[in-house]
C-alpha positions in Angstrom: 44.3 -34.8 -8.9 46.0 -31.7 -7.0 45.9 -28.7 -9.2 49.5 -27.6 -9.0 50.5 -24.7 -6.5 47.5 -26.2 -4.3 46.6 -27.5 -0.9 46.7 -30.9 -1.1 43.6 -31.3 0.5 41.4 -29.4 -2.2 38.1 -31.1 -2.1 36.8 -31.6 -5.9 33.5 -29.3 -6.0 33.1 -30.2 -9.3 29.5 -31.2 -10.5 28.8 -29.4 -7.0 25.3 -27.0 -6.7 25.5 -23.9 -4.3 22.1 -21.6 -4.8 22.3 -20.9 -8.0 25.9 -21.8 -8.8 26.8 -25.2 -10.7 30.6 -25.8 -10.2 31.7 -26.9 -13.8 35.7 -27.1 -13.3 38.9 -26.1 -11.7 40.2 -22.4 -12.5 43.4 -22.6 -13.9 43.6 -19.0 -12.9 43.9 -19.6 -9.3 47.2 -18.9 -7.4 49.1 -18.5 -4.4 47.2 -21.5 -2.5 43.3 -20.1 -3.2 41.7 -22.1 -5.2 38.9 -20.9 -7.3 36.1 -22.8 -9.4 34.3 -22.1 -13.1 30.7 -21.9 -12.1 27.6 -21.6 -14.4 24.8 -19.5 -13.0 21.3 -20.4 -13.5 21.0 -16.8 -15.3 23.8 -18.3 -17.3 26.6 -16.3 -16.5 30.4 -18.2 -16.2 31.9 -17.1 -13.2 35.1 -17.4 -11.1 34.6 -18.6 -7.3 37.0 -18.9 -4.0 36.9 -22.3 -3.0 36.4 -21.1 0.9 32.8 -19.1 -0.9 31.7 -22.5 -2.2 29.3 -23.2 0.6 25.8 -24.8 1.6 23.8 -21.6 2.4 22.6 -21.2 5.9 21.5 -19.1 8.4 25.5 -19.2 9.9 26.9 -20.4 7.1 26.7 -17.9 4.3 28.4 -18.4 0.8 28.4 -17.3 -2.6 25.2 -18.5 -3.9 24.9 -16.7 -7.6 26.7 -14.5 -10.1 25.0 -11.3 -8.2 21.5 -11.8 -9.9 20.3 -13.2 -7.0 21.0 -10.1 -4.6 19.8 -8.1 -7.7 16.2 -10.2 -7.7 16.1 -9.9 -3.9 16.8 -6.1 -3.9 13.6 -6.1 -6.4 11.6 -8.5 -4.4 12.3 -6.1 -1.3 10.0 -2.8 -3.4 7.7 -5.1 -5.0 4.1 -4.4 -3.2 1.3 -7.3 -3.6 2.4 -7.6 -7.5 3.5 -4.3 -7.9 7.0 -3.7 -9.0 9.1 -0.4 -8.4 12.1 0.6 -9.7 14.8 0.7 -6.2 14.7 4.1 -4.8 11.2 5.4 -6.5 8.4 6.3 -4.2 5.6 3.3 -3.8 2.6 4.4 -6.8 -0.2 7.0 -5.2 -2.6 3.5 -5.7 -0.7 1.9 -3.6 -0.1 4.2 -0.9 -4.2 4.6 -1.1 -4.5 1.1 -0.6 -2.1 1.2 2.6 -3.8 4.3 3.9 -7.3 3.0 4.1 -6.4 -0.1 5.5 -4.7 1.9 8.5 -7.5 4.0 9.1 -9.6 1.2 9.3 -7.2 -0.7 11.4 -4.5 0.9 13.1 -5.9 2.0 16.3 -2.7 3.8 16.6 -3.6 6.0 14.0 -4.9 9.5 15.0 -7.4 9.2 12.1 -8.9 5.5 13.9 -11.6 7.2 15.4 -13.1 8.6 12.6 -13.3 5.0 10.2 -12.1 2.0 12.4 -13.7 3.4 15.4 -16.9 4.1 13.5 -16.8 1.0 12.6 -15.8 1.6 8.8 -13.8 -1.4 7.6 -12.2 -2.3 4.2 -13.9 -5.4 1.9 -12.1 -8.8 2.1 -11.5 -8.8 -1.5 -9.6 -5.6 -1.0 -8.1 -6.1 2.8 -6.7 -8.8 1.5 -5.1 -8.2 -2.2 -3.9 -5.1 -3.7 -4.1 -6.1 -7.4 -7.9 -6.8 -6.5 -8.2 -3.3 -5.4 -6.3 -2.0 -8.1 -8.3 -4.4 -10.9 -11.5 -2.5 -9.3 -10.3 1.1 -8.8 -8.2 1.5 -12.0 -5.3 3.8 -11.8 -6.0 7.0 -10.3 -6.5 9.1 -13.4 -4.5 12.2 -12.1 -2.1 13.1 -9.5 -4.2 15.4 -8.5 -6.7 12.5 -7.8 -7.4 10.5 -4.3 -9.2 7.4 -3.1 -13.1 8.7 -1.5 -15.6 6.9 -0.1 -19.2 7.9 -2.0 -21.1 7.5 1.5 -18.9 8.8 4.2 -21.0 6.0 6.4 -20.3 3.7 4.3 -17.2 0.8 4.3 -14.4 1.0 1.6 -15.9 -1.4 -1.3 -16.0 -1.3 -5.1 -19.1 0.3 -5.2 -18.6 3.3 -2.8 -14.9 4.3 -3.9 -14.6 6.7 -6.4 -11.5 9.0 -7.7 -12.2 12.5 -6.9 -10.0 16.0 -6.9 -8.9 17.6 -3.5 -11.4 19.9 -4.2 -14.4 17.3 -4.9 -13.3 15.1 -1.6 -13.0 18.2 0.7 -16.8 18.1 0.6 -16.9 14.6 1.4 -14.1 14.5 4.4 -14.7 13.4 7.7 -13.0 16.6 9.3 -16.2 18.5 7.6 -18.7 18.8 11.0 -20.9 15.7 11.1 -24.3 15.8 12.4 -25.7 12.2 13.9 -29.3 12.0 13.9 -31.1 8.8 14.6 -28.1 6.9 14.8 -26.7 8.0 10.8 -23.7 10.5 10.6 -23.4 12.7 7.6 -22.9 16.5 6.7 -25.4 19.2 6.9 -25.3 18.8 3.0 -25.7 15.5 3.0 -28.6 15.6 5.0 -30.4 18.9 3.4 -30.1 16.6 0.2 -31.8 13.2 2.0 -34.9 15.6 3.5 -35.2 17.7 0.1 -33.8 21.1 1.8 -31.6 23.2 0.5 -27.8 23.1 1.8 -27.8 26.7 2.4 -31.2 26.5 4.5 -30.3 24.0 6.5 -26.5 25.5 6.9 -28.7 29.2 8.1 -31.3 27.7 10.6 -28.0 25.8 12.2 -26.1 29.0 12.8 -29.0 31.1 14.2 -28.7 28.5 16.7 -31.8 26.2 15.8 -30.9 22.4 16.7 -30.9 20.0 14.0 -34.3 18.5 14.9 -36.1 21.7 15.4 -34.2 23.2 11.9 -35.5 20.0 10.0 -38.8 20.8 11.6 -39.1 24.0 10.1 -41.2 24.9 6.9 -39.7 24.7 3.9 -40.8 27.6 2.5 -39.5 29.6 5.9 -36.6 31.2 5.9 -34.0 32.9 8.6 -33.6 36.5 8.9 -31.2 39.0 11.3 -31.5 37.7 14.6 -32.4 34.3 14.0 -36.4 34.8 13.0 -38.6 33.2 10.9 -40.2 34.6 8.3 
């Protein structure tokens, strides 16, 4: 039957699902010709709806589909990264923005940074390329802001065992920026070279600036050092 003060051709939605919505009844409340429905929400809120709002949600064809929890669980879903929730409006976590920056370094051509991993040939592990829980399960958090993702062997690929935590001050040592000297095909830092042929980083660091080339400074004695004008002694 007509609800009074209605179109006569009211369609009864009752019993009716839209998204979330189960039409449970005619609103008495309704006037001046707009009808509106009772509707229980799958959250399990009652709730008053147009008639006209009442339908099947499509891509040109878009309705009232839930009390408002469901634009409040999409508006979540939209800053929630790989399992990661974040409150809307707060800045993605400093593990998840290290996550995101060595997969673009690795991969983004685009980046000005490429050359130096991806086009070194540096990649990321699939357990990590491909989940960010994994890589946070393996990392940990990072244990101060202070704190950044670094790669133990600057030759080496981003992995659980060559990733560490360091300080600015601990990774500026280790950054790629830091002149790399390639020698037989390996690229690492004076120090990290001095250390893999037992010299000291200050030796090897001397006999480069008095103008000595890497293979002739690795040549020399250890127990020669440089003087004023680049000799030996």
């Amino acid at each position: 039957m007509t609800p009074p003060g209605i179109k006569s051709e009211l369609i009864d939605k009752s019993g009716q699902r839209f998204g979330r919505l189960l039409v449970i009844g005619y609103d008495a409340a309704s006037f001046g010709g707009r009808a509106k429905w009772r509707c229980r929400c799958d959250c399990g809120s009652i709730v008053s709806v147009a008639s006209k709002e009442l339908k099947v949600h499509s891509a040109v064809r878009r309705g009232t589909q839930s009390c408002g929890c469901l634009w409040r669980d999409t508006a979540l879903a939209v800053v929630t990264h790989h399992g990661e929730s974040t409150r809307i409006g707060q800045k993605d976590s400093k593990e998840y923005i290290a996550w995101m920056g060595m997969k673009a370094r690795c991969y983004q051509r685009g980046k000005s940074n490429y050359k130096y991993y991806g086009g070194r040939g540096i990649s990321v592990c699939e357990r990590w390329a491909r989940s960010y829980p994994a890589f946070l399960e393996d990392m940990g958090r990072a244990p101060s802001p202070q704190h950044s993702l670094d790669r133990i062997d600057v030759n080496g690929n981003y992995e659980p065992d060559n990733c560490r935590w360091v300080t600015t001050v601990e990774q500026r040592a280790n950054r790629r920026d830091v002149r790399f000297i390639v020698y037989e095909g390996v690229a690492m830092t004076a120090a990290g070279w001095a250390k893999k042929l037992g010299l000291h980083d200050k030796t090897l660091r001397r006999r480069l600036a008095a103008g000595f080339s890497f293979e002739q400074a690795i040549a020399i004695p250890k127990s020669k050092r440089v003087g004023p004008e680049g000799r030996l002694y």
